[in-house]
C-alpha positions, 0 to 999 in steps of 0.5 A: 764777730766771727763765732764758727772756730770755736764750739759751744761748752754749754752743747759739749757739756751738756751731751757729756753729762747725758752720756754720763747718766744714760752709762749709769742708768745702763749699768744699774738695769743689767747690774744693780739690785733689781737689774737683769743679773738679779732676775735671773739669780731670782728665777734660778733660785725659785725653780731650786725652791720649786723643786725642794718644794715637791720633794718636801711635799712627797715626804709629806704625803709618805708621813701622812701615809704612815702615820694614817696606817698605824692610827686607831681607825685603821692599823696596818698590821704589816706595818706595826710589824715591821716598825716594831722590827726596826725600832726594837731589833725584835726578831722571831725564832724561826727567822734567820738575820743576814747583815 
């Protein structure tokens, strides 16, 4: 019994379905759902996140900051007048308006 011509297709098979799964698995960690490509679309739309963050933070701090100035404790005077201006289009005689 000579058994050297012909190779085993249990060893071929099993190398082909290991090789199947490692191509699959590979694919999945770079681009699958939690792969590298998705890391990398979450990080860039966190610092997009982060920096909307801070601009709605200054916003935030700048209404805190008028809306403190024209309460009873403490009224700007300046700022009543000039809101008062701008909402109302009010203007004193002896001012000239240049548009």
């Amino acid at each position: 019994m000579n058994r050297t011509a012909r190779p085993a297709f249990g060893t071929l098979f099993f190398f082909a379905i290991a090789f199947a799964l490692s191509l699959y698995f590979t694919f999945a960690a770079v681009q699958g759902d939690f792969g590298l490509f998705r890391r990398t679309e979450i990080v860039a739309e966190s610092q997009d996140l982060r920096k909307q963050l801070t601009q709605v933070e200054t916003e935030v701090a700048l209404m805190e900051n008028l809306t403190r100035r024209m309460s009873d404790d403490y009224l700007d005077l300046d700022l009543l007048d000039e809101r008062a201006r701008k909402v109302l289009g009010m203007v004193r005689p002896d001012e000239i308006v240049i548009r």
